[in-house]
C-alpha positions as CSV (number, residue, x, y, z in Angstrom):
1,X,26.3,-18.9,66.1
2,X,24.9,-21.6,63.9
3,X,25.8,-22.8,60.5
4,X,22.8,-22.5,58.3
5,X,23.9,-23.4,55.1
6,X,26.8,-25.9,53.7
7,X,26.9,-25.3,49.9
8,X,28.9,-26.8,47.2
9,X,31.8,-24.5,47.7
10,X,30.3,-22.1,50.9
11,X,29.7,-22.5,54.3
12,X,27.8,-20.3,56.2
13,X,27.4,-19.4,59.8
14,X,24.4,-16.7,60.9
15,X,26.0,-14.8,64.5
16,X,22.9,-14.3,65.3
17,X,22.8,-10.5,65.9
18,X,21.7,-9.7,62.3
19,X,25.8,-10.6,60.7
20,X,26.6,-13.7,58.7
21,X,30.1,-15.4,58.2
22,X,30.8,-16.3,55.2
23,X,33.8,-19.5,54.5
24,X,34.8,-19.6,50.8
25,X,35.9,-23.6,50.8
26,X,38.8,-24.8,48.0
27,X,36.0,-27.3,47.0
28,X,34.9,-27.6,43.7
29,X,31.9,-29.0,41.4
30,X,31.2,-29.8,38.1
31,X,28.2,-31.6,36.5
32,X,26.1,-31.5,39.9
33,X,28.9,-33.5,42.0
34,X,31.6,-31.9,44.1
35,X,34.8,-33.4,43.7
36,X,36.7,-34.9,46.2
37,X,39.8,-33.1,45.4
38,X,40.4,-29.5,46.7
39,X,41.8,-27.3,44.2
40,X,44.7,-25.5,46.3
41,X,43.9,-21.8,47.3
42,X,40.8,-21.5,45.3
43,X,38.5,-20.2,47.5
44,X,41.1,-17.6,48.6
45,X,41.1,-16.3,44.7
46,X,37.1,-15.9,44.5
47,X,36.8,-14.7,48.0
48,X,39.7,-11.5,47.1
49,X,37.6,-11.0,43.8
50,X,34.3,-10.8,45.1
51,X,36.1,-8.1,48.0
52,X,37.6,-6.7,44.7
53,X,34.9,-5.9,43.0
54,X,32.5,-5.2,46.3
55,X,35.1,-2.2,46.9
56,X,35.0,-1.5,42.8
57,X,31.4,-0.7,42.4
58,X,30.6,0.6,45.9
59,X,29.7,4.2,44.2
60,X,26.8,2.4,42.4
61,X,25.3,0.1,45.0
62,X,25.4,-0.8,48.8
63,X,27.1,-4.4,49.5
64,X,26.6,-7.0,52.1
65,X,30.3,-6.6,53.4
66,X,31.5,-5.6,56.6
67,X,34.8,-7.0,57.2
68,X,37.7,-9.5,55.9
69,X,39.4,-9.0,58.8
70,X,39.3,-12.0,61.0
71,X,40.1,-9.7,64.2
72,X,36.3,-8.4,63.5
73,X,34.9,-12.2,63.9
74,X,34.3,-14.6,65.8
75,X,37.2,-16.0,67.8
76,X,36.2,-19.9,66.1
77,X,37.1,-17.9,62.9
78,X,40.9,-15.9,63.9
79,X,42.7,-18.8,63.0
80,X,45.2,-19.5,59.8
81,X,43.3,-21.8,58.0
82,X,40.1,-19.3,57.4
83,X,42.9,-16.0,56.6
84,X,41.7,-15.0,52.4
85,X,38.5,-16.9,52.9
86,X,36.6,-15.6,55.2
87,X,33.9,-12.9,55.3
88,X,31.9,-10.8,57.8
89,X,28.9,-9.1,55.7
90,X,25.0,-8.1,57.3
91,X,22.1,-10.7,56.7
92,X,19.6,-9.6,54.2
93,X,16.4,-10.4,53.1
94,X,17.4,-12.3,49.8
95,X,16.0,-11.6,46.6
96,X,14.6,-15.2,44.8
97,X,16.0,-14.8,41.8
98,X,20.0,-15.2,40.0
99,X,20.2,-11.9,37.8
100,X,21.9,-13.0,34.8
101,X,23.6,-10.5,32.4
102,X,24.7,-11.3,29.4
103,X,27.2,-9.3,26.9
104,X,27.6,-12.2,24.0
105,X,25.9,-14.5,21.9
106,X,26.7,-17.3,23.8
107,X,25.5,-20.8,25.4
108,X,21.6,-21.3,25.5
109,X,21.1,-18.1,24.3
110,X,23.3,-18.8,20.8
111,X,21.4,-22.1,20.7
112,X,18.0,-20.3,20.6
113,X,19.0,-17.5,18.2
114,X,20.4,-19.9,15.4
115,X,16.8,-21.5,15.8
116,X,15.2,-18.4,15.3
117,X,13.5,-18.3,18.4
118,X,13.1,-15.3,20.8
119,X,15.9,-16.4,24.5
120,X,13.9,-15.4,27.3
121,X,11.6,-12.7,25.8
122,X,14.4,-11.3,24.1
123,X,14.6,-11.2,20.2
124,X,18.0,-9.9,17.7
125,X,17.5,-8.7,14.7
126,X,20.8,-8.2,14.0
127,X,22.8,-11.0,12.4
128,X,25.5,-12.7,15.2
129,X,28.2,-15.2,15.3
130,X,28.7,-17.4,18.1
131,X,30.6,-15.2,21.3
132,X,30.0,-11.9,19.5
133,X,29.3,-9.2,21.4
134,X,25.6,-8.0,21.6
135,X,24.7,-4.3,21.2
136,X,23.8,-4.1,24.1
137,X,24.2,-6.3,27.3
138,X,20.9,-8.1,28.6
139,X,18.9,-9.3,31.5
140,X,17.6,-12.6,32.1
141,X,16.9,-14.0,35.7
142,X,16.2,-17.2,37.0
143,X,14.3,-17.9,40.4
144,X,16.2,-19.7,42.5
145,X,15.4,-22.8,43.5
146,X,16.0,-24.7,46.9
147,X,16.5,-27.8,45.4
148,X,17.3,-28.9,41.6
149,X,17.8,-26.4,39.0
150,X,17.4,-22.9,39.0
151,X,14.4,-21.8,36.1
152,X,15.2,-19.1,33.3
153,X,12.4,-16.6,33.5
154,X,12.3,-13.2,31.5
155,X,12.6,-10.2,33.2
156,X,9.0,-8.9,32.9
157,X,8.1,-12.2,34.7
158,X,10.5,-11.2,38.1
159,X,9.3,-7.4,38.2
160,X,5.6,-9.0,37.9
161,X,6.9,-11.0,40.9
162,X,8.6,-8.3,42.9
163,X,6.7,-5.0,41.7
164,X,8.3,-2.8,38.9
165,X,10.0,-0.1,40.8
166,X,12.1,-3.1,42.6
167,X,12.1,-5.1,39.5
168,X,13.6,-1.9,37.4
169,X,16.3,-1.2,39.7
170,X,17.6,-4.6,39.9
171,X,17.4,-4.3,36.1
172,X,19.9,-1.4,36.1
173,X,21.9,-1.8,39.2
174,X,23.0,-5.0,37.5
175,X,24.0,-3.8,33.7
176,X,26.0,-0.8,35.8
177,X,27.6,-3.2,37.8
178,X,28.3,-5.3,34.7
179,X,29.6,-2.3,32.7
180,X,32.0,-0.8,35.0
181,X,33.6,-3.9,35.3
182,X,33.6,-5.3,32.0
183,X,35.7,-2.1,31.4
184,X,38.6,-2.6,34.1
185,X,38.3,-6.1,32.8
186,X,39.0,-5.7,29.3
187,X,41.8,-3.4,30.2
188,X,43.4,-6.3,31.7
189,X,43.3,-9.1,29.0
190,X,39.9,-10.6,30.5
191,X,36.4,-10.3,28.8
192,X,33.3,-11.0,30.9
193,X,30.7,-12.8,28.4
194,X,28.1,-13.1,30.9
195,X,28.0,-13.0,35.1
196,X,25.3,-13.4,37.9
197,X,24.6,-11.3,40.5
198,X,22.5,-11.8,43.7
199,X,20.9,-8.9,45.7
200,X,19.0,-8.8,49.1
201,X,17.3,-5.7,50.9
202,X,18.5,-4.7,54.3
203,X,16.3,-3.3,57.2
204,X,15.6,0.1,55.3
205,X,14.5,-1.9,52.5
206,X,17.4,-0.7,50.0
207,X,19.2,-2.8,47.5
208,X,22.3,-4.6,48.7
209,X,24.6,-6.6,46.5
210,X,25.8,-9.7,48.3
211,X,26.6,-12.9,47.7
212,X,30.1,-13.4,45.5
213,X,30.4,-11.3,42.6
214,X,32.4,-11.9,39.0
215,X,34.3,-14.9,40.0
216,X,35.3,-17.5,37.7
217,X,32.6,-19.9,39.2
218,X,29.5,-17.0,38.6
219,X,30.8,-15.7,35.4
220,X,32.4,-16.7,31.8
221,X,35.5,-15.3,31.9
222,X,37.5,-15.3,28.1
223,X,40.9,-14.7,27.7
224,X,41.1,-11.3,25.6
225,X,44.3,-12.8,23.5
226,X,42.7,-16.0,22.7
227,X,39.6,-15.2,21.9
228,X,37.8,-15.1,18.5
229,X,34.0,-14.7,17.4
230,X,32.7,-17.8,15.9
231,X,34.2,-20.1,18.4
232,X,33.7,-21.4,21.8
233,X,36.1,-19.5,23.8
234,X,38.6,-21.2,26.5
235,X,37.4,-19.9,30.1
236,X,38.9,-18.9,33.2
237,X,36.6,-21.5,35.0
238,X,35.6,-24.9,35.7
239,X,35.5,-25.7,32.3
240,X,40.0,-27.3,31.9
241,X,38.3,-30.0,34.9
242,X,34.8,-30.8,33.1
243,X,36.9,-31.6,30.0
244,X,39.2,-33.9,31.9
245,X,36.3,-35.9,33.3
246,X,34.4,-35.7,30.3
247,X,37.4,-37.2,28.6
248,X,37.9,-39.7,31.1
249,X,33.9,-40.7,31.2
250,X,33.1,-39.3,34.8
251,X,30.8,-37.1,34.3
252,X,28.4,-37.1,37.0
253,X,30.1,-40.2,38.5
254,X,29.3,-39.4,42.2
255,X,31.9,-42.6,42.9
256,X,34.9,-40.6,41.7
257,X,37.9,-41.5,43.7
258,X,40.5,-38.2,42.9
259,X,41.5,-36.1,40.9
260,X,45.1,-36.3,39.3
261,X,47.8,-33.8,40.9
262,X,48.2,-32.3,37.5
263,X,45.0,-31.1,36.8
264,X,44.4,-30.1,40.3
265,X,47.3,-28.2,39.4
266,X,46.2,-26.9,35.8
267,X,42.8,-25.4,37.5
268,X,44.5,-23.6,40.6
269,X,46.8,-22.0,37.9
270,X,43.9,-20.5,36.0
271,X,42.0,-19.4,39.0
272,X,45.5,-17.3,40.0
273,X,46.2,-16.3,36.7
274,X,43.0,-14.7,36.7
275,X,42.6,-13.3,40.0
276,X,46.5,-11.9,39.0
277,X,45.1,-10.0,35.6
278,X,41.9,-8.4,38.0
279,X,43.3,-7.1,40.5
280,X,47.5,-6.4,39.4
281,X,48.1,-8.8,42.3
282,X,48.6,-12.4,43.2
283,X,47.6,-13.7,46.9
């Protein structure tokens, strides 16, 4: 067993024998820097959405899982501190690209369409406020790059890359995935403005969703109550502690000391208010 990769929230440990652990860490980043300041149980909330919705939309596409049971792992991993964090799923071949799908006018895209320019080979001729919902959800990936930022790319560029047939089913495996569970959702006082999903091929060469999937820190999450076209809806993300250091000038300060107990607080409430309205249940 060797840990190949150490991400900004992730750490990840290959067994070996063709089976990955996954270690979903309370750590969290904003602007590029991760903060020295866990946010309490926050990997435990992505990690039991992304087994949420892997068991959700198992009918329309295989998953990398295998277990969240830490009797199924190694014995490193059966102790308390990995229990809600920790994943067993099969290593893939990993597709190069984030598939983006987006459901409303929103972020870059908004900023394109009020300059009347097409977002990523996409072009509305319908009139649209800012957060409305779009006809029709869309496509856009972006290759996905080892080091800096990941490039927007339109989707005729990734099925020139990968070959149509793949290209087309990553194309609709990800707006069926994002419909079914825009629906459950929106049933439950959340809208999903716009997620990313990441897919692999195991050793038959089928399509295998994997990575995590519709959590807080992969998607815009808007509170159904609160939210209003024209504005810039609140999310269920990040977004309470960016504003906090934005107010306070540290942005992008790598040199930042802590984070106060009340906003540590504020963002681990969000997190398990929305992991509460997915799935009926609280850790």
């Amino acid at each position: 067993m060797k840990k190949i990769i150490s991400g900004k929230v992730r750490e990840v440990y290959d067994l070996e024998d063709g089976r990955m652990v996954i270690v979903t860490t309370d750590r969290i980043s904003a602007f590029d820097v991760i903060l020295p300041t866990m946010i309490t149980d926050k990997g435990k909330v992505l990690n039991a959405l992304s087994n949420f919705w892997f068991d959700l939309t198992k009918d329309i596409t295989k998953n990398h899982m295998i277990s969240s049971d830490l009797k199924d792992m190694p014995a490193e991993f059966q102790k308390p501190e990995y229990e809600g964090r920790t994943i067993l799923v099969k290593k893939l071949k990993m597709i190069p690209y984030e598939v983006i799908v987006r459901g409303y006018m929103f972020g870059s895209m908004y900023e394109a369409y009020k300059k009347g320019e097409p977002f990523l080979g996409h072009s509305f001729t319908k009139k649209y406020e800012q957060a409305e919902k779009l006809d029709e959800p869309i496509v856009t990936p972006s290759t996905k790059a080892a080091e800096g930022h990941d490039i927007n790319v339109t989707l005729e560029y990734m099925k020139n890359d990968l070959g149509a047939e793949l290209g087309t089913k990553i194309e609709e495996t990800a707006l069926a995935i994002y419909k079914k569970c825009y629906e459950h959702a929106a049933k439950n006082g959340i809208i999903i403005a716009d997620t990313k999903f990441e897919f692999g091929l195991d050793e038959k060469g089928e399509l295998v969703l994997a990575d995590e999937v519709l959590t807080p820190d992969s998607s815009r999450f808007w509170n159904a109550a609160e939210y209003k076209v024209g504005t810039s809806p609140a999310s269920y993300d990040k977004q309470f502690i960016r504003d906090w250091l934005k107010a306070n000038n540290l942005a992008g300060d790598p040199n930042i000391k802590e984070v106060p107990a009340d906003v540590v607080k504020k963002t681990s409430d969000l997190y398990h208010e929305c992991v509460r309205k997915i799935t009926g249940k609280d850790l």
